[in-house]
C-alpha positions, 0 to 999 in steps of 0.5 A, spaced: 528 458 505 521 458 510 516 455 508 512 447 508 517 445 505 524 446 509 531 449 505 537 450 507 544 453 506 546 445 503 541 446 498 544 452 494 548 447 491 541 445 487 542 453 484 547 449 480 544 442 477 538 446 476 534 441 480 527 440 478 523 441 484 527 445 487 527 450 481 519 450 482 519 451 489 524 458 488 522 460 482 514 459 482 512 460 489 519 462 493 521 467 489 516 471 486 512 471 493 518 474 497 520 480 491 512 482 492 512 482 500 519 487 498 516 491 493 509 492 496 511 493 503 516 498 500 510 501 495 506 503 503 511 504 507 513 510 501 506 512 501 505 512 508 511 517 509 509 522 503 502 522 506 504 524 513 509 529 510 504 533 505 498 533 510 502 533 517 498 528 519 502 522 523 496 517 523 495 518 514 496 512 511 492 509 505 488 505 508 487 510 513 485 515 509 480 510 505 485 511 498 486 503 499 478 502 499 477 506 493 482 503 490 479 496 492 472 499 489 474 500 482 478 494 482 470 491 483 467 496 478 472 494 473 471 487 475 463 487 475 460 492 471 466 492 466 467 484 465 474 486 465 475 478 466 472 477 460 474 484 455 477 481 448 479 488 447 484 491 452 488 486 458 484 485 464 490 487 469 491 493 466 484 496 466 483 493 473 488 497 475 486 504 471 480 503 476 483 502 482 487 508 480 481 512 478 478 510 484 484 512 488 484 520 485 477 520 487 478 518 494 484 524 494 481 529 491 476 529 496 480 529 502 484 535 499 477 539 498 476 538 504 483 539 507 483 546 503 476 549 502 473 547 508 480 548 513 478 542 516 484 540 522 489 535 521 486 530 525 479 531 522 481 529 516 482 522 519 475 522 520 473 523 514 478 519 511 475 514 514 468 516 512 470 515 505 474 509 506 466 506 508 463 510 502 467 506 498 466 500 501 458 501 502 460 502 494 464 495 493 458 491 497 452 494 493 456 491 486 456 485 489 450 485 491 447 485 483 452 480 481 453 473 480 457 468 483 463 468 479 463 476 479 462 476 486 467 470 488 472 475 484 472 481 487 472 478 494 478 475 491 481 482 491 479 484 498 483 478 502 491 482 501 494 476 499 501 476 496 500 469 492 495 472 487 501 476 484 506 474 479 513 476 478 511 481 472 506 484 477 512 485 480 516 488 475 511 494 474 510 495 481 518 497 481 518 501 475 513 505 480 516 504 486 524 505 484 523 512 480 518 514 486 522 513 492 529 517 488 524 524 485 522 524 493 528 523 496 531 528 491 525 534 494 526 532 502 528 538 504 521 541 502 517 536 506 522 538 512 520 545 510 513 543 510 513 541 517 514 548 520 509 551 517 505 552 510 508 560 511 515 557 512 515 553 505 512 558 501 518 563 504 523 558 501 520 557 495 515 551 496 508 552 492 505 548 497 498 546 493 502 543 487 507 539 492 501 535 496 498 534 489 504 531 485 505 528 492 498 525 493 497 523 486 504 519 486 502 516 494 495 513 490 497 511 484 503 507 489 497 505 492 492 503 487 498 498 483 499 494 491 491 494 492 490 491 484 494 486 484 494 484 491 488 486 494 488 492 501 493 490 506 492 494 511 497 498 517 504 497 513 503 504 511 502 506 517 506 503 521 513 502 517 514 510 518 513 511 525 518 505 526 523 509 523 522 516 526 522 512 533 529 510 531 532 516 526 529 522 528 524 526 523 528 528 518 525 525 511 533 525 508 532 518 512 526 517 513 523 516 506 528 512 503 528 507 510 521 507 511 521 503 504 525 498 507 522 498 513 515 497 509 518 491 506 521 488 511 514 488 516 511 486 510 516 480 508 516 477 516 508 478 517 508 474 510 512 468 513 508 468 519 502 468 516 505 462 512 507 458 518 503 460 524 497 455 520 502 450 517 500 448 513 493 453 511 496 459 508 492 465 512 493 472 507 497 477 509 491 482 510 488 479 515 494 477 518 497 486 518 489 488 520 490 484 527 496 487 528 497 493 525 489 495 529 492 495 536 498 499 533 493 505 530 490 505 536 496 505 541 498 511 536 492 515 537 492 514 544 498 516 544 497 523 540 491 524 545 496 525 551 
């Protein structure tokens, strides 16, 4: 109902007599944008939640942990290097997607390497992750160096997170992920419960702890990379949506998985509306809007954890 063009409850009555420019307003901008600020913030809110839990980690995130950029990486790999645009032999979203994919498991596989073998602490792991996330984009950058303009113009494209840019059946496989994601998490909480007090205290209640954070991380990137091909990096929401949850319901992931899905969704759906309407009629992208608030947010909560 919000937008340049105002609706209101009257106008439902145009649902009925499938009033043509009504119909396009709803169906072509209104309603895919609104499903996809639904989904998408859900996809980071879930993964947000599942990458604290594993790592123990309250300031793990994709976005902080570099998973958004490596998938943005191989999105532009896919775009530059590949030509995924103009592949006759395989679609280009699906193999943009596989690229930020893989991309996305480099990135994870990295910081479970140096989480395990190096013992590195919960904090440090932060760092690195921010490390990596600049690596990819030092990676993203030198593609688009020796590009060309409409390869160029394509990637940046995929950088600026904008819901627009998707359409409904985008969507559709984002919530063939999501939905089964959130009920085989919300099914095994007790282990992320039993996380928190130790890795000792999980393997005593039968926890293989190593195959958890890799099941976990795997799912959490491939979450990840779906929202960063389809839509670009939105940043923050991941971060954010689980701590506004626990500040509200406690620590138990019983309630914190499936609520920092709908917290996720609903930060994402209201920084979306502004950033339609604070400019009216320019559109700023969501990504932008969620960096410049969600970095003074990640700086309170370090300043936090620091007292």
């Amino acid at each position: 109902m919000i937008g340049s063009n105002g609706i209101d409850f009257n106008d439902i009555s145009k649902l009925v007599s499938f009033d043509e420019r009504f119909m396009i307003i709803l169906e072509e901008i209104r309603l895919p944008r609104s499903l996809a600020a639904c989904l998408v913030g859900g996809a980071l809110g879930l993964s947000g939640v599942i990458m604290q839990g594993v790592l123990k980690n309250p300031l793990a995130s994709p976005f902080t942990l570099g998973v958004s950029q490596a998938g943005a990486f191989g999105a532009s790999f896919a775009i530059i290097v590949l030509q995924s645009y103009n592949s006759a032999f395989i679609n280009s979203t699906f193999l943009t997607t596989i690229c930020a994919f893989v991309a996305s498991l480099i990135c994870v596989g990295i910081i479970l390497y140096f989480g395990k073998f190096t013992a590195m602490r919960a904090e440090s792991l932060i760092l690195a992750g921010v490390a990596i996330g600049a690596t990819f984009g030092a990676g993203t950058m030198f593609l688009q160096y020796f590009a060309d303009e409409v390869d160029v113009s394509a990637t940046i494209f995929w950088t600026f997170g904008d819901l627009a840019k998707g359409d409904i059946s985008h969507s559709l496989i984002l919530a063939v992920v999501l939905f089964p994601s959130v009920w085989f998490f919300y099914r095994i909480f007790w282990k992320f419960d039993a996380l928190m007090l130790g890795n000792e205290s999980a393997v005593n209640l039968g926890i293989s702890v190593v195959r958890l954070r890799i099941v976990a991380m795997v799912v959490s990137s491939l979450l990840s990379a779906l929202a960063v091909a389809f839509f670009g990096i939105i940043g923050f929401i991941g971060l954010i949506a689980p701590h506004i949850v626990r500040l509200l319901v406690g620590h138990s992931h019983k309630y914190v998985i499936p609520l920092s899905v709908i917290s996720g969704a609903i930060l994402l759906l209201g920084a979306d509306i502004v950033a339609r309407t604070i400019l009216s009629p320019l559109v700023v992208p969501v990504g932008i809007f969620t960096s410049f608030i969600g970095a003074p947010l990640f700086l309170y909560l370090l300043s936090r954890r620091a007292k």
